[in-house]
Each structure stands twice: as C-alpha cells, then as structure tokens.
C-alpha positions, 0 to 999 in steps of 0.5 A, a space after each residue: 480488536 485485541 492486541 494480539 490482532 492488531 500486531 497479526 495485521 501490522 505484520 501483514 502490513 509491514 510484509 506486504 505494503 513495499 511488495 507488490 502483492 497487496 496490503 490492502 488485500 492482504 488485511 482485508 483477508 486476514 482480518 477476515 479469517 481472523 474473525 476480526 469485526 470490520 466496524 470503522 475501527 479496524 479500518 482506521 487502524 488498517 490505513 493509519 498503521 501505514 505511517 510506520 511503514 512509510 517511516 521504514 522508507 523515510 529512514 533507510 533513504 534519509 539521505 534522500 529525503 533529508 538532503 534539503 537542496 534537492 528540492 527537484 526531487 521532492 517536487 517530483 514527489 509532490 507531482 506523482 502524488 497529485 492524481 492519488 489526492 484529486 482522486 482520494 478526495 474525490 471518490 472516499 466513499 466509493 473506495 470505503 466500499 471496496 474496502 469490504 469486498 473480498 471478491 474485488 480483491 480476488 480479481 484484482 489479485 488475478 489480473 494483477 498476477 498475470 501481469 506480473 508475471 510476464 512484465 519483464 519480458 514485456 518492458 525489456 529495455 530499459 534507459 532511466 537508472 536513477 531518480 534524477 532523471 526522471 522528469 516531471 510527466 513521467 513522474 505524474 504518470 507514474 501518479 496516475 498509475 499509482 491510483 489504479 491501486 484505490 482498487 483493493 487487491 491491485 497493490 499500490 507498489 505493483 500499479 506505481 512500480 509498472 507505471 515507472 516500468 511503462 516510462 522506461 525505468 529500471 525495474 530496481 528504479 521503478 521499485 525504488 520510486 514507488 517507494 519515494 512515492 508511497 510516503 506523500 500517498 500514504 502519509 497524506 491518507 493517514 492525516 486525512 483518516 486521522 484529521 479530516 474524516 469524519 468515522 461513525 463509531 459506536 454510535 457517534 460521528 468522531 474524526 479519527 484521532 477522537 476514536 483511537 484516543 477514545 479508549 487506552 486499548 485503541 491507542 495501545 494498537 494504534 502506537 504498538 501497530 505502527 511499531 510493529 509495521 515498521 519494524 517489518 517493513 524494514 526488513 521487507 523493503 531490503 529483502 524485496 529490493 536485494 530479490 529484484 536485482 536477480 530475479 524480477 517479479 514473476 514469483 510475485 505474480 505467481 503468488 498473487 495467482 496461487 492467493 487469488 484463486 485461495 480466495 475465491 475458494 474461500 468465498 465459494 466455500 463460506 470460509 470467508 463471507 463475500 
C-alpha cells in the first residue's frame, strides 16, 4: 500500500465512521476497486487508523471526557462497551472472514438502509435528552446494539445510534452516545490489533506494532492515515450532528440503498471480485 492509497482509505474513514453508512463497508469497497491487496496489512492498517478518528471525538467533547468528577459518565461508557469486548474476544477470527466479504456487505448495507429510512417515524417520542439520564441498562443495550456492526456493512454508528433510539433517546442523543461509545470500542480494537493480535505477515506471525515498524513506508501510512482520519472525522462528525437536527436519517438509508445495489452490480458484473 502506497501513500497515496493509504490518505484515499483514512479519507473514507475519516467520512464514514461517525455517519451511519459504514466505514468498514466503505473501505473494503474502496480498497476494492483501488485494486489494493487485501494482505494482513491493509487490514491492520483499516482498524488502526480508527485511532485518529476517535481522537476527533475525544477533542471536540473534551469537556466531557476530561471533567474527571463525572465518573458516571465513564462508568456507562465502560458498561456499553462490554458486549463489543466479550464478543470481539470471542469471535475475531469469525469477524476477520467477514472482513473479505464484499457480498455480506451489500446486504447489510440494504437492510441497513431500509431501516434507515423509516427509523424516525418508528421511534417518534422520544424522552431522554442528555447523557445524564441515561442509565446503566440502557447504556448496555445500546452496547448490545453496537456489536451487531461486527457484521461488515451494518455500520457501527447505525446499529448504536437505533439501539439509543430503541431506549428513547433523542436522535441528537442517541448519535451523540454513539459517538461517546465509539472511543472505549475502537480504542480497545485498535490496542488489541496493534498489541495483542498476532498477523501473518509476509511469512512470519508478528503482532501489529512489529509489522507497521517493520518498514518506514508502513510507519509513514500508519502516522499519515491517522492524520488524515482525524482531521476528516473532525469535520464529518459536525456536518452530521448539525444535519441530524433538521433532517434525520432518511437521506442516509437512501444512500445506503443506492450503495447497496452499486455493489451488488459490481459483484454480479466482476467489477469487483466477491
């Protein structure tokens, strides 16, 4: 993987992790039609570039995640996060398959858009606004909800943001959560692929760290992706919070639809190999 490639996937990341329509999905497609190797490099680098991204989230709610006395807060965030630990513990190798699915992608990206797409008529009233209300189930089954996305395609923000929609929160809430609860997930899957996994890499069993400091290009795509993911997840979690308040989530499962049966055009056609 070049430089060049590895800025093209940190964009997509950056984009599509806070919206729900797939990062996962979205790089496996890209890197597809980039003609990018699918070698445990590339999949390394796709869940550890998620680090900038939840530094995006860390930064523009530093209030939140630095005003240490709220301890209830981060106790919430420990409890949703469990389901996603138990399971990703569990089933890594299982998910690592899906991983090279672009079918299961495509309908997961359907399903996922035609639940989209009717989600604000289905949960209408609404009655927790903020974060302190909360309580420690309901922030569990918005955990469960979350690991749903351990299928490529369902988007990680969708499945949290309906299982907070599902416990009567605000859909402005809901997304909000989703994002509070993206960090612990994402920061924990990224230690775990870096630290702890052990990659077959050119040959040799190597953890994660060893393979992205084996060569200076691997270590420039590591440090310049998660940059790059960052900076776009910056402005991509504003424009999708500002979007929600007005509009809601219908122009996403629309999206999702249209992206969907691209995809499965593509498969049927070659384009991209299934």
């Amino acid at each position: 993987m070049g430089i060049a490639e590895a800025i093209i996937l940190a964009v997509v990341e950056g984009l599509t992790e806070f919206l729900p329509v797939s990062s996962t999905g979205h790089m496996i497609i890209t890197s597809s039609m980039l003609g990018i190797q699918r070698d445990e490099f590339t999949k390394l680098f796709e869940v550890s570039i998620q680090f900038g991204a939840i530094l995006a989230v860390v930064i523009l709610y530093g209030r939140k995640f630095f005003e240490f006395r709220r301890w209830q807060f981060y106790a919430k965030l420990i409890v949703g996060v469990i389901p996603a630990l138990i399971l990703g513990y569990l089933f890594s190798d299982q998910i690592d398959t899906l991983l090279e699915s672009p079918t299961t992608v495509a309908i997961a990206m359907l399903a996922g858009g035609l639940i989209l797409m009717f989600i604000d008529n289905v949960f209408k009233k609404p009655t927790i606004e903020s974060d302190d209300q909360v309580t420690y189930p309901k922030a569990f089954i918005v955990g469960l909800f979350q690991t749903i996305a351990m299928i490529p395609g369902v988007s990680r923000s969708a499945a949290s943001i309906i299982g907070g929609m599902s416990q009567k929160f605000t859909r402005f809430l809901a997304a909000e959560f989703s994002f509070f609860l993206a960090v612990p997930t994402m920061f924990a899957a990224s230690v775990y692929s870096l630290f702890v996994k052990k990659w077959s890499y050119e040959g040799v069993t190597r953890t994660g760290y060893d393979i992205i400091t084996s060569t200076s290009e691997n270590t420039l795509s590591f440090i310049v992706g998660n940059v790059v993911a960052f900076v776009v997840a910056m402005v991509a979690i504003r424009f999708f919070l500002n979007y929600l308040k007005v509009y809601g989530f219908k122009i996403f499962g629309i999206y999702r639809i249209i992206a969907g049966i691209a995809l499965l055009i593509m498969l049927l056609t070659k384009v991209i190999e299934a």
